[in-house]
C-alpha positions in Angstrom: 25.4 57.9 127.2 28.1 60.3 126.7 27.9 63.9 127.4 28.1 66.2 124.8 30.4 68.6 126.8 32.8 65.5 126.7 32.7 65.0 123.0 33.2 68.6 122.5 36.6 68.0 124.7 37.5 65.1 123.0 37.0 66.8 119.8 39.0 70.0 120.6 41.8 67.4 122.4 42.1 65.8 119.1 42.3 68.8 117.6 45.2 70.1 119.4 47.1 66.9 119.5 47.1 67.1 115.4 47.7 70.7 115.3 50.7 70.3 117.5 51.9 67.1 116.0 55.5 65.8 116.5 57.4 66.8 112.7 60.5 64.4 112.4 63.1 65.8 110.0 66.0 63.8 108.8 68.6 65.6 107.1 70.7 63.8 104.8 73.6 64.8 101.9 71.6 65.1 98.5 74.1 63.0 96.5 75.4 60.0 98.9 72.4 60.1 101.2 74.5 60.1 103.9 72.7 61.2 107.4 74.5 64.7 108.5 75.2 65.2 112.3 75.4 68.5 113.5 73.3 70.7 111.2 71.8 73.1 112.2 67.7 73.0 111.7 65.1 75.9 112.3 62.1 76.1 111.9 59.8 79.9 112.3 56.1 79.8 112.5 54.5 81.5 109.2 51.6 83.0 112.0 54.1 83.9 115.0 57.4 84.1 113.4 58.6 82.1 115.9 61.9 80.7 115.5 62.9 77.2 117.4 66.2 75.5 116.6 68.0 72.1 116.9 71.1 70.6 115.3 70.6 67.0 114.5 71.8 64.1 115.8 74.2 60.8 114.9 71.0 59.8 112.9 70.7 63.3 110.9 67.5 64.0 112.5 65.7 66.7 115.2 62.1 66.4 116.1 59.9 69.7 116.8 56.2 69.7 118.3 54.9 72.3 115.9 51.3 73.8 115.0 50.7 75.3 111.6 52.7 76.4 108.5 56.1 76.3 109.3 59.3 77.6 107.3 62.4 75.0 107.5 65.7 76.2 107.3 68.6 73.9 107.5 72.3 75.0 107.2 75.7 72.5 107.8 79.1 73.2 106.7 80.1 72.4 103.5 76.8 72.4 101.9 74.1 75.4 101.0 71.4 76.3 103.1 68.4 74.4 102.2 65.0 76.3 103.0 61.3 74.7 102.3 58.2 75.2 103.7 56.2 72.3 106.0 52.8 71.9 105.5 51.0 71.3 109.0 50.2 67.8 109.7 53.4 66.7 107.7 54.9 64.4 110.3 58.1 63.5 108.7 60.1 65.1 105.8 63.8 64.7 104.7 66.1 67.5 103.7 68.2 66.5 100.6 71.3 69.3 101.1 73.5 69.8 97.8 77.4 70.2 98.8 78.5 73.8 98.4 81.4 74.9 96.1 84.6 75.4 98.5 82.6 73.7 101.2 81.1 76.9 102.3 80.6 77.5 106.2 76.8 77.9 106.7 77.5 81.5 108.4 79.5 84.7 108.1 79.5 86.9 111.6 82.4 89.4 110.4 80.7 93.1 109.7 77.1 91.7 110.0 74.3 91.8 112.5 74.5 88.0 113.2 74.9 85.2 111.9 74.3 85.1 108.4 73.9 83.3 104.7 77.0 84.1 102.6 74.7 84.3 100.3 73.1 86.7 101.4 75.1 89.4 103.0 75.6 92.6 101.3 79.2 92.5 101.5 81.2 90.2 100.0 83.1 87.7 102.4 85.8 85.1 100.9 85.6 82.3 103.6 88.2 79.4 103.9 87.0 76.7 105.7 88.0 74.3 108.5 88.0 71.9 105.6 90.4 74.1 103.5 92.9 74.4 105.8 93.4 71.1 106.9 93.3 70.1 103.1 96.1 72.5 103.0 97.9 71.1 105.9 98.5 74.5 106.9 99.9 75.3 110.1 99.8 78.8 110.7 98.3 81.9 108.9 101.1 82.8 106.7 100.4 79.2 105.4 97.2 79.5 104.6 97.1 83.1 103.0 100.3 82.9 100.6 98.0 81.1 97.8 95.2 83.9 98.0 94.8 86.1 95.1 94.8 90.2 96.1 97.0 89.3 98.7 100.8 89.2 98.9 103.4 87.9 102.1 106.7 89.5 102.6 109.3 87.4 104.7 111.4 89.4 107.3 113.1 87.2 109.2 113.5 88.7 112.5 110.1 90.8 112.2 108.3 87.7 110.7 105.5 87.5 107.9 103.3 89.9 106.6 100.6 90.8 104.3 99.4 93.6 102.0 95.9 93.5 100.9 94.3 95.2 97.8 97.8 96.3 97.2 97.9 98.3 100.5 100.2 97.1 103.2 99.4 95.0 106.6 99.8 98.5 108.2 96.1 98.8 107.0 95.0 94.8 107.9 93.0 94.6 110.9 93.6 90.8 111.9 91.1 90.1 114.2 90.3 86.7 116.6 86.1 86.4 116.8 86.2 89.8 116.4 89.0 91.1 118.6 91.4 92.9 117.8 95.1 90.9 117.9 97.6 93.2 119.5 101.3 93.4 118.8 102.3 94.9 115.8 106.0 95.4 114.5 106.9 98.2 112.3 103.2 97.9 111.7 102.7 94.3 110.8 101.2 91.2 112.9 103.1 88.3 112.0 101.3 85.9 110.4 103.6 83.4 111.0 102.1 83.5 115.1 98.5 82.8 114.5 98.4 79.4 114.7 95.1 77.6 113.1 95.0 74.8 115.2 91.9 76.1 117.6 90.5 78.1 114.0 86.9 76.6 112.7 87.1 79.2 109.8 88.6 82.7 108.3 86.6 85.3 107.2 87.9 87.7 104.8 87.1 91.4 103.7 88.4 93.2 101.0 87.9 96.8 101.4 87.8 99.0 104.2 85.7 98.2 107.5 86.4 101.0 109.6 82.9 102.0 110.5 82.6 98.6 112.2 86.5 98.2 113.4 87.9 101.6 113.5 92.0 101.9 112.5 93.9 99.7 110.6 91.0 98.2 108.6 91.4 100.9 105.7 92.3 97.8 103.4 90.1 95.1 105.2 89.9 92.4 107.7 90.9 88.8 108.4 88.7 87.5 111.3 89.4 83.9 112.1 86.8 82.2 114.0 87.7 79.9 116.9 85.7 76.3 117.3 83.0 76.9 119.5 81.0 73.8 119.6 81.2 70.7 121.9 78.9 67.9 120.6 80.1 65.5 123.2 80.1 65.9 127.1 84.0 65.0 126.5 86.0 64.7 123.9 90.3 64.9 123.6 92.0 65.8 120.2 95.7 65.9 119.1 97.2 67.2 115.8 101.2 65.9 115.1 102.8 67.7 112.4 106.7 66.8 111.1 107.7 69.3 108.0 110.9 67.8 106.5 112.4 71.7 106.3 112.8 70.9 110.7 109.4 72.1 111.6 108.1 69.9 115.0 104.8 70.7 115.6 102.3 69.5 118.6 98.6 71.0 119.6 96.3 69.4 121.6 93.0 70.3 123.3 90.1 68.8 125.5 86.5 69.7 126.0 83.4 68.9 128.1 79.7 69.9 128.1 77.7 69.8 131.3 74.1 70.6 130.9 74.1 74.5 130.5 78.2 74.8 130.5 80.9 74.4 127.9 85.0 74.0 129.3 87.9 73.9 126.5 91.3 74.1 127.2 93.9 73.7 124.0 97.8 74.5 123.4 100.7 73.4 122.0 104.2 73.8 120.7 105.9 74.7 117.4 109.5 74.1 116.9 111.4 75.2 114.1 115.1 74.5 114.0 116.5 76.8 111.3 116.6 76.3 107.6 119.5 77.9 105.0 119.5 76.9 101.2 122.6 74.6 101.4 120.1 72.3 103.3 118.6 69.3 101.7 115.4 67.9 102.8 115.2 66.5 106.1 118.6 67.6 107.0 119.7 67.7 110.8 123.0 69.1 112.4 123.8 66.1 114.4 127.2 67.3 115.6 127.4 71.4 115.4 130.6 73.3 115.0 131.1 76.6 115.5 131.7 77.7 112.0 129.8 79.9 109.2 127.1 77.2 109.3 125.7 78.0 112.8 124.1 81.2 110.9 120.9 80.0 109.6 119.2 82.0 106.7 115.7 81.2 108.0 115.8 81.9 112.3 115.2 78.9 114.8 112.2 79.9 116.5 109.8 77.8 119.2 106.8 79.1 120.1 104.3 77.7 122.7 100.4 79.1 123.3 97.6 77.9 125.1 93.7 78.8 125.4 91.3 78.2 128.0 87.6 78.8 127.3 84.6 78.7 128.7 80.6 79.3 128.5 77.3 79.5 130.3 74.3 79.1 128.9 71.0 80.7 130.0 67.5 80.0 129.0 68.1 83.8 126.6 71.6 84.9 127.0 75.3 83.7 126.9 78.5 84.4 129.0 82.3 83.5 127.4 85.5 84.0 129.1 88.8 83.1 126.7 92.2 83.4 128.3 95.1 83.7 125.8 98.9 82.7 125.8 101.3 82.9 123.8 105.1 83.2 124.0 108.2 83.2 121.3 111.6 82.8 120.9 114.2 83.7 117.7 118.0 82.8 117.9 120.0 84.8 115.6 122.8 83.4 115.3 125.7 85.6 114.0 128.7 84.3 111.8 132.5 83.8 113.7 134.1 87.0 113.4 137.3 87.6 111.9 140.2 87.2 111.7 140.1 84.1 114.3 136.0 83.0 114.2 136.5 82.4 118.1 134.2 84.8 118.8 130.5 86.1 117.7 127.5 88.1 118.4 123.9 86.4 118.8 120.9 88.0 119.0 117.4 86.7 121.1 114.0 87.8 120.8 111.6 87.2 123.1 107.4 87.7 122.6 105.4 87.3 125.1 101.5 88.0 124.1 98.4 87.5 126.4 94.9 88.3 126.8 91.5 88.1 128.5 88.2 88.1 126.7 84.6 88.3 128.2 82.2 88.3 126.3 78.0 88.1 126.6 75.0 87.9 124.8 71.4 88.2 125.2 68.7 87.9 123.1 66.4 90.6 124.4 63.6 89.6 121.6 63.3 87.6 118.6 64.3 90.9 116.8 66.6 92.6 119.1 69.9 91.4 120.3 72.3 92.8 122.5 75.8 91.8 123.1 79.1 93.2 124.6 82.9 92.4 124.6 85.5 93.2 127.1 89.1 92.3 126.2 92.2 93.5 127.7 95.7 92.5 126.0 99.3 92.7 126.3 102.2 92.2 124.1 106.0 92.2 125.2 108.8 92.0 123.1 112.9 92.0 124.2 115.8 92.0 122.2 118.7 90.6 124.0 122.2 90.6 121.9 125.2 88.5 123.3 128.6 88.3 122.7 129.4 84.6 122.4 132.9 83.0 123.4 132.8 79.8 120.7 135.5 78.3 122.6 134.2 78.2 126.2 130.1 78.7 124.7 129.5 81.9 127.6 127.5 84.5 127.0 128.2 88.1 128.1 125.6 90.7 127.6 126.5 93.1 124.9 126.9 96.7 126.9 125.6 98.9 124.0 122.1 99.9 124.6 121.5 100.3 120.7 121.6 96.6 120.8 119.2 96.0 123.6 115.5 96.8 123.6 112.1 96.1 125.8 108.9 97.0 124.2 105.9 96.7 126.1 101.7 97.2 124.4 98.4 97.0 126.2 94.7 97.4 124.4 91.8 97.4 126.3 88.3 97.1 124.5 84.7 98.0 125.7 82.4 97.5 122.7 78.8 97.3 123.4 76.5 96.6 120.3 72.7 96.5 120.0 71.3 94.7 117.0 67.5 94.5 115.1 68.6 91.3 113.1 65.6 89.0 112.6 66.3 87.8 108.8 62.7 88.0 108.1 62.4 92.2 109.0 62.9 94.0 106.1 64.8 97.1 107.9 67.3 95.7 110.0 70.5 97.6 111.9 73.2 97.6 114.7 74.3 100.2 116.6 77.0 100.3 119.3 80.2 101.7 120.9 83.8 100.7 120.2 86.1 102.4 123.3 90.5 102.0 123.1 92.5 103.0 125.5 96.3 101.7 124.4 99.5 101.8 126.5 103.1 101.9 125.0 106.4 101.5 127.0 109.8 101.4 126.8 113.3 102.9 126.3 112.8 104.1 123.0 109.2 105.5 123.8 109.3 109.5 124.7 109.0 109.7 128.5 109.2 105.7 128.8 105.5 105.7 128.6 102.9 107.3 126.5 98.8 106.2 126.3 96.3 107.4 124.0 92.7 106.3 124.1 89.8 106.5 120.6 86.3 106.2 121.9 84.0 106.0 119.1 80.0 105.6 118.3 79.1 103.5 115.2 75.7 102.3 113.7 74.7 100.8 110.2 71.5 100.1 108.6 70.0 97.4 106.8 66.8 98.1 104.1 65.5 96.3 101.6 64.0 98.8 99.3 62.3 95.6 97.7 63.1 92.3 97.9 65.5 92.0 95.4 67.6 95.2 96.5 69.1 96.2 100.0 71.0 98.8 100.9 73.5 99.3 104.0 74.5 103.2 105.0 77.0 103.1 108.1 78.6 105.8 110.0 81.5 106.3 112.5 82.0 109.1 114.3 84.9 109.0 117.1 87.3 111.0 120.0 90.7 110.8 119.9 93.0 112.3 122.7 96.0 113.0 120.6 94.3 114.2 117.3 91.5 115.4 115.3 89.0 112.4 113.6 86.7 113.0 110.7 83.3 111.3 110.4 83.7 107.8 108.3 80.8 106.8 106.4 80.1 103.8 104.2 77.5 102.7 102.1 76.6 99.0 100.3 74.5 97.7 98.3 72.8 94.4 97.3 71.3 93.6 94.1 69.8 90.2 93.1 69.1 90.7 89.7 67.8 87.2 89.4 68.0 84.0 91.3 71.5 83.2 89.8 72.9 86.6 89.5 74.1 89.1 91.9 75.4 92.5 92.2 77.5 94.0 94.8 78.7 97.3 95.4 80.0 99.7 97.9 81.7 103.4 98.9 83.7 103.7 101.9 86.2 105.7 103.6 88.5 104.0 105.7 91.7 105.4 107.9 94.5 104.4 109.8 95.6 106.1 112.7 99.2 106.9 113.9 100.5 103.9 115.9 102.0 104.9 119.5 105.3 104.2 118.2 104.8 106.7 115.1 103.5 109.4 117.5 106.3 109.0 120.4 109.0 107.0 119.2 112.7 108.2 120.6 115.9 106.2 119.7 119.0 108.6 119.5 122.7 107.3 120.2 125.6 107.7 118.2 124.3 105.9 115.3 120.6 106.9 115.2 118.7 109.9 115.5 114.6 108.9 114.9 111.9 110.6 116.3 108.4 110.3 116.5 105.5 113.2 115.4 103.0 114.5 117.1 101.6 116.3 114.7 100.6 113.5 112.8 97.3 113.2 110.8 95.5 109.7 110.0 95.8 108.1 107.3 92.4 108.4 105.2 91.1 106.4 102.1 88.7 106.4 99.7 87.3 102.9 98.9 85.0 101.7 96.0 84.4 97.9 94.8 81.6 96.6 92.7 81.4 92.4 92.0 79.5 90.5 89.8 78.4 86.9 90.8 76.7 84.1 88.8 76.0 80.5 90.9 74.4 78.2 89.4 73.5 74.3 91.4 72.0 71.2 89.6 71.8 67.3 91.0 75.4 66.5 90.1 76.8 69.7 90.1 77.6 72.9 90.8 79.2 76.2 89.7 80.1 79.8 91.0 82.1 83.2 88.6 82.6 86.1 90.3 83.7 89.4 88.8 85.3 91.8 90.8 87.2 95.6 90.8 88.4 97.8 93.3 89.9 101.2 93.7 91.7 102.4 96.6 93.0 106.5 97.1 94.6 106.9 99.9 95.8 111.1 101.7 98.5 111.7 104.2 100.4 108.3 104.0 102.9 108.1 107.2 106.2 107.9 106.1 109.7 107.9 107.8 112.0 110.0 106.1 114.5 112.2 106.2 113.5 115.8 107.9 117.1 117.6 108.9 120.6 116.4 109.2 120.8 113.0 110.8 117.5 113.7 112.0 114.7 111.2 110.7 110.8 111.3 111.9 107.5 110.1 110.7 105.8 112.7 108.3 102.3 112.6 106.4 103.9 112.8 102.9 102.3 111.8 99.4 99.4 109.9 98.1 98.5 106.2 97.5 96.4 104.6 94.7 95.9 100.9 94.0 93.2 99.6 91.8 92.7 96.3 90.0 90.1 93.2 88.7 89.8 90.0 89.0 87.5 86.9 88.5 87.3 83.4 90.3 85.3 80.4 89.1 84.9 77.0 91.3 82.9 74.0 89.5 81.9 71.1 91.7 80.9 67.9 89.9 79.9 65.0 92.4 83.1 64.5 94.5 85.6 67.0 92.7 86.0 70.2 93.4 88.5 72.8 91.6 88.4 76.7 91.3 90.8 79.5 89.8 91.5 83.1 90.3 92.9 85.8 88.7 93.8 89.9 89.3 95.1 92.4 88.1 96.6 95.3 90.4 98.0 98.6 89.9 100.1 100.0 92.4 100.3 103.9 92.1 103.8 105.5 91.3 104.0 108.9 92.9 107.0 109.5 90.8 104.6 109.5 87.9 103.0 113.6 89.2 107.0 115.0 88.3 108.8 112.2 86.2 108.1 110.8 82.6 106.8 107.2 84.5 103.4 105.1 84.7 100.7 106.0 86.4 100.5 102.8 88.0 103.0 100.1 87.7 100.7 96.8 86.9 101.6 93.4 88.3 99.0 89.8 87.7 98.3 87.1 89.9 97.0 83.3 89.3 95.9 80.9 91.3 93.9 77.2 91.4 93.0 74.7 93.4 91.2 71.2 93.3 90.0 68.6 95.6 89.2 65.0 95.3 86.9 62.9 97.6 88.2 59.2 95.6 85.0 57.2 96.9 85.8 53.8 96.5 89.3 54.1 98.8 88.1 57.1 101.2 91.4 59.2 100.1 91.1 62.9 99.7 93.6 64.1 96.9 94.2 68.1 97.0 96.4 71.0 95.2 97.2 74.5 95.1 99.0 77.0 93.4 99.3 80.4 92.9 101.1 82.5 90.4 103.2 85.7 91.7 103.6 88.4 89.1 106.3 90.8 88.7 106.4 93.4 90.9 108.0 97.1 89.4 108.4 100.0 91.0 110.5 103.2 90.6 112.8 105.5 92.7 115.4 108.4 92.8 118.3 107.4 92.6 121.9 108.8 93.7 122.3 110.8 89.9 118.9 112.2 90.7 117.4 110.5 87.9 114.5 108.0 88.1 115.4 104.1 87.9 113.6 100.8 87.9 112.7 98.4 90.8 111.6 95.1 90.3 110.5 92.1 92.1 111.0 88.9 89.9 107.7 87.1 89.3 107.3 83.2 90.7 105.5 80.1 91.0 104.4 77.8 94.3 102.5 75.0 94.1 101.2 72.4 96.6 100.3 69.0 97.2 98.7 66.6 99.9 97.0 63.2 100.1 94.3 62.3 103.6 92.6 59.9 104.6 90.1 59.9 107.7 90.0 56.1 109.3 87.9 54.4 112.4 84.9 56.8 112.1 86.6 60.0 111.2 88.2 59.8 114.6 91.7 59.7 113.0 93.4 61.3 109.9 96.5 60.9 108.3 98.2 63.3 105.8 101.1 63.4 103.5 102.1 66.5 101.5 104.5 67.5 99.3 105.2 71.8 99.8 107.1 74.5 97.0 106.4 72.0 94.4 108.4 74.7 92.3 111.8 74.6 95.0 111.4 78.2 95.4 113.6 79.9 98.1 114.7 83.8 97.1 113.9 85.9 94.1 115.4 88.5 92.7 114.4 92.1 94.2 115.4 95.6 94.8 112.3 96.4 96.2 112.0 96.4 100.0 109.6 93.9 101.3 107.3 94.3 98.1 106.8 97.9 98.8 107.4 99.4 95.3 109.1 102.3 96.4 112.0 101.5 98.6 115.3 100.0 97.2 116.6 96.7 98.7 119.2 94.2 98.8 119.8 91.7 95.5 116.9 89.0 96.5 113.7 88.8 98.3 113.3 84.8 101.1 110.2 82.9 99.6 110.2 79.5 101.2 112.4 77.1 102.5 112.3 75.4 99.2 111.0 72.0 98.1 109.6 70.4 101.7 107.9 67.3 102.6 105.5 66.8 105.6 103.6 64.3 107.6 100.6 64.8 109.9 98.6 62.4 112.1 95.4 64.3 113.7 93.4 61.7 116.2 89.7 62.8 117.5 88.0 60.5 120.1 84.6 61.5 121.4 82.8 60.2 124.6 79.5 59.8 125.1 77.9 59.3 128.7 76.7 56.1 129.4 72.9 55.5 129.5 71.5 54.1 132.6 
């Protein structure tokens, strides 16, 4: 006879064992039923709030041992987040997730407190995807970006590429790598034509200023690209080949492993570029070189080689990351034969040289609180070498003028601790932290060779949600400089989810820029200069305010997103060089900047197609207009459109995009004294490129055909698409009508099961 102590054990073991069943969750794509691999499923306890978390495997599925309700949350790239709630005692259940318009990433980390919905975040992000970019074919950043609405590139080309945002310049652009800082700016740009995308799983983008989280240069917004940080295989080896009819020669590889708790990753690669003028035809190569007026290129040969080395622990609550960072540069400038005899010429070399060192570590010190911190220390070098070239016996001789020969050295070092309360289930979340600078600059044409100035500031933001349709985000910033006076920067953003397919977003803030080493100490004076720096220099400060509209809207076979948006930028003490007394020229706070401007985007996605447009607006404020009969603001429109097509039956992917450039006016003094008209001609680019992934997705293939439209220079007297500065007759655009070919191979390794 049994006991009944042992049925009462049996009873409460059989309890248990269904209370704590095994859930098996497959997780599949809601139109093709295809199993996903690699999404990320979570699942929090409706008594605990618990949170556990797998991604899913080859067959699209994870299995938990859970007890009770639980909430499912499943997120994958490219689709939208797909959230349900398990019953308990449900053993198995399958996730159906519906494809996201522009194959949105399944987080956004830049400005808030984790990892979080795009959906969701207060702020508006525009995110371009791993997808996007190699759709594109795009190679580096200037690439990517020139087919953006709100944002414009200007070519220099010695300096390189640049941006202006919002229609304020890259002076006011923090450009960021997960979050740090990229150091290196000339005459206040990074060139965009140097961040190379071969490493990059995403870019985040954020109009409007974001100084309370990133301090100066961030009084127009941010571009944070976001490295690949995953390793689904204990080895795997890829390689990306690029060939760009236009001479571009372009080779990145990288390797990774995962050992139980560790993650190694070493990538690098080279891009060559051999120079480009417009008497070129496609796929043209100077076999046999003479040393005539065609060994000056319009567009600079440049080769540039980089590396990165990364690497992770994992603990059982916490996370360390070390990233090591190469990269180096060269530009020939090639000068024409001089007269009378062309035996003879001058060539110029610059030489960049960037590197830096990031550790970074997490912790999860509760399932609410987080704590993290990032240490980077980096370095940027450039020379400027110019030769005198003997074109009959090729020897170089170093010119003796030290106009003509410069050494610039930078160094940043970050300390940014951050503490965050970011559960997404608390209704008052916040972050709070410390963002410490200390800069170096060095050089001949820096005031006493060597100048440093360090901005140690304290930051924190807050998260409520007044209900659950409204939140609201108040941030402040409040910092120490050692060369001048700061000002509290405060933000505040707001949320609004007026019903489950319409959203509100709107937001104040007041953003700065602060005077650049160079700006503060700069010191060139020979017999043909005479430019100083200032330092009595103030920041730059900005008021910011944006408001956006968004309707989405999914069904089974498709899906649709509009988006209304305006912005309105006033800017106080803009740094300008200019003219003080005599010869003598120094940086000044003089004037003050407006932009405003509105736009809308729509993107439909029907089954495998997916195509979206833009448009916008802008005003660029004349401060002519306070003394002289001229506009307020001189107005300029931009369009763009895209589509992508996944052709089932053959496995192709068919993509394009264009963007429309409008005129660009402007107005200035001129030598009469009276007040004349700048322009920058409007223009079309438009692109093309056919893919195909073959052998498992292991290897891709891509064709494209680039500046549909054979742009190469417009018509400008404005000076890099400021709207104030006279120029030359034209402004470069492209290298004209270009073809290109890429082969990308991916070969995963599993370890063998015993």
């Amino acid at each position: 006879m049994i006991r009944p102590q042992l049925l009462f054990s049996l009873a409460v073991f059989l309890l248990i064992s269904r209370l704590t069943a095994a859930q098996e969750i497959v997780v599949r794509d809601a139109y093709t039923g295809e199993k996903l691999q690699g999404a990320l499923v979570s699942l929090q306890s409706a008594a605990t709030a618990e949170t556990r978390r797998q991604f899913s495997d080859a067959d699209g599925k994870v299995v938990f041992t859970a007890a009770g309700k639980q909430v499912l949350s499943v997120r994958f790239t490219g689709y939208h987040t797909y959230r349900d709630t398990l019953e308990n005692g449900m053993e198995k259940f399958t996730a159906r997730l519906l494809p996201a318009i522009d194959s949105m990433p399944v987080v956004v980390v830049t400005a808030q407190y984790g990892a979080a919905d795009p959906d969701e975040a207060v702020q508006q992000v525009k995110i371009i995807s791993r997808e996007k970019i190699d759709a594109r074919g795009a190679q580096n950043l200037r690439e990517l970006l020139n087919s953006e609405t709100n944002i414009r590139i200007a070519q220099d080309q010695v300096l390189g590429s640049s941006m202006s945002l919002q229609g304020l310049s890259g002076e006011n652009v923090k450009i960021l790598i997960d979050g740090v800082p990229v150091i290196g700016r000339l005459n206040g740009n990074i060139d965009l034509s140097q961040i190379n995308l071969g490493n990059v799983e995403r870019i985040e983008i954020v109009e409007g200023p974001l100084s309370v989280n990133y301090g100066t240069n961030a009084l127009a917004g941010a571009v944070n690209l976001i490295s690949k940080r995953t390793q689904a295989s204990p080895f795997s080896i890829q390689s990306d080949n690029y060939y760009e009819s236009s001479g571009n020669y372009n080779f990145t590889g990288r390797t990774g492993g995962r050992l139980k708790r560790s993650m190694v990753s070493l990538s690098g690669g080279r891009n060559f570029f051999d120079g480009w003028s417009a008497a070129h035809d496609p796929f043209y190569v100077d076999w046999q070189p003479i040393a005539d007026s065609t060994r000056f290129d319009e567009w600079k040969p440049r080769e540039q080689k980089f590396a990165t080395f990364y690497f992770c622990r994992y603990f059982d609550r916490a996370s360390l990351g070390l990233t090591a960072d190469v990269f180096r540069e060269q530009i020939v400038n090639r000068g024409l034969p001089r007269a009378p005899y062309g035996e003879s010429a001058f060539d110029d070399y610059y030489r960049t040289a960037r590197r830096s060192l990031v550790l970074n570590y997490k912790h999860r010190l509760s399932s609410k609180y987080n704590f993290s911190t990032t240490a980077s220390a980096g370095f940027f070098g450039r020379i400027k070498n110019r030769y005198f070239r003997d074109l009959t016996t090729l020897q170089d001789q170093l010119v003796s003028d030290a106009g003509q020969q410069d050494t610039s050295v930078f160094s940043l070092f970050m300390f940014r601790p951050v503490i965050t309360r970011s559960a997404d289930s608390l209704r008052f979340r916040f972050e709070a932290g410390l963002d410490m600078n200390y800069e170096t600059a060095s050089g001949l044409r820096i005031e006493g060779r060597e100048k440093q100035i360090g901005d140690y500031a304290a930051y924190a933001s807050a998260e409520y949600k007044v209900y659950k349709k409204l939140a609201l985000r108040p941030g402040l910033r409040y910092s120490w400089n050692s060369v001048f006076k700061t000002s509290p920067v405060p933000s505040l953003s707001l949320r609004y989810e007026a019903t489950d397919r319409w959203t509100l977003r709107a937001s104040y803030a007041r953003g700065f820029r602060a005077p650049a080493l160079k700006e503060l100490y700069f010191y060139f004076v020979d017999i043909n200069h005479n430019i100083l720096g200032n330092t009595a220099l103030l920041p730059e400060e900005s008021d910011n305010a944006q408001v956006s509209f968004t309707y989405k809207k999914a069904g089974k076979s498709n899906a649709w997103r509009l988006n209304f948006s305006g912005f309105y930028n006033d800017m106080h003490n803009m740094i300008t060089l200019a003219l003080v007394t005599g010869t003598e020229y120094s940086y000044i706070n003089i004037g003050r900047y407006k932009t405003t401007g509105g736009g809308m985007n729509v993107a439909l996605q029907r089954k495998q197609v997916q195509v979206s447009a833009g448009a916008l607006y802008a005003g660029r404020y004349n401060e002519l207009s306070a003394e002289n009969d001229v506009p307020v603001f001189s107005w300029s429109p931009e369009l763009n459109g895209s589509f992508d097509w996944k052709i089932a039956k053959t496995e192709l992917m068919l993509a394009g995009f264009y963007k429309y450039t409008g005129r660009l006016p402007g107005y200035t003094i001129n030598a009469a004294g009276e007040t004349e008209l700048l322009r920058m001609n409007d223009y079309h680019t438009a692109d093309l490129t056919l893919s195909r992934r073959w052998w498992e997705k292991r290897l891709m293939t891509e064709i494209g055909l680039r500046n549909l439209f054979d742009v190469k220079n417009v018509a400008s007297s404005i000076s890099s698409g400021n709207a104030h500065n006279a120029s030359g007759s034209s402004a470069p655009i492209a290298t004209g009508r270009q073809y290109f070919f890429r082969v990308l191979w991916d070969l995963s390794f599993e370890k063998k099961k015993s």
